[in-house]
N, C-alpha and C positions, 0 to 999 in steps of 0.2 A: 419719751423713749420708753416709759416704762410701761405703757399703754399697749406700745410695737411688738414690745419683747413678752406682754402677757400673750397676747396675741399669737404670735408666731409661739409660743411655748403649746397654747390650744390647741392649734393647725397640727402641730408636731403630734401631740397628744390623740388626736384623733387620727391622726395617718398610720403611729405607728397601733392603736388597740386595731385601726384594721386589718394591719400586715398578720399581726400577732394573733389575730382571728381566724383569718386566712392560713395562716401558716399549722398553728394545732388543726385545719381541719386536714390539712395536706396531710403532716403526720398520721394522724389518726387511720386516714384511710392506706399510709405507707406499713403500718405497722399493722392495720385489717387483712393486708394482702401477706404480710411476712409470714403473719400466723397462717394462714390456710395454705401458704408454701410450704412451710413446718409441718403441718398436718399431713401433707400430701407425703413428703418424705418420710416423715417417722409411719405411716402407711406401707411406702414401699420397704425400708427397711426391715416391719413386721416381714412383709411377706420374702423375703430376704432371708430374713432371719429362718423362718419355719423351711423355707426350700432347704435350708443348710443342713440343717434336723434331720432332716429325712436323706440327706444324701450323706450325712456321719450316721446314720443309722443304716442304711443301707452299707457304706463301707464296711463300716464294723462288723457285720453280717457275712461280708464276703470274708474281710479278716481272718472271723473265728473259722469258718470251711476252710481256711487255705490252715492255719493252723491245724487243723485237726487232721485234714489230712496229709501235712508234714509227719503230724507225732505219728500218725496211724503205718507210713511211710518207713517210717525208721533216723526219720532227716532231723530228729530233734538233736 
């Protein structure tokens, strides 16, 4: 029996280092493609981000005319 049980212990041992081979290569390439989705995003958010910038820079622009010419107005 104890011959059986090295046996089937080996079998065991070499099935699971393939799974577990198999398995970090799956990850590897699961977490290759997160990153470059990551990347992709934090891309779009940059330009996101700078659209924003310029359309609170522009508002703010219009702002100060409209204030100005309230004060100039008398409407202060």
């Amino acid at each position: 029996m104890s011959r059986l049980n090295k046996f089937l212990d080996w079998i065991a041992s070499k099935i699971a280092s393939k799974i577990i081979i198999q398995l970090n290569k799956e990850l590897s390439k699961q977490n290759e493609d997160i990153c470059i989705l990551l990347k992709e995003e934090l891309a779009i958010i940059k330009e996101q981000n700078m659209s924003n910038k310029k359309q609170i820079a522009e508002i703010s622009k219009q702002l100060d005319v409209l204030g100005r010419t309230l004060r100039g107005k008398g409407f202060n």
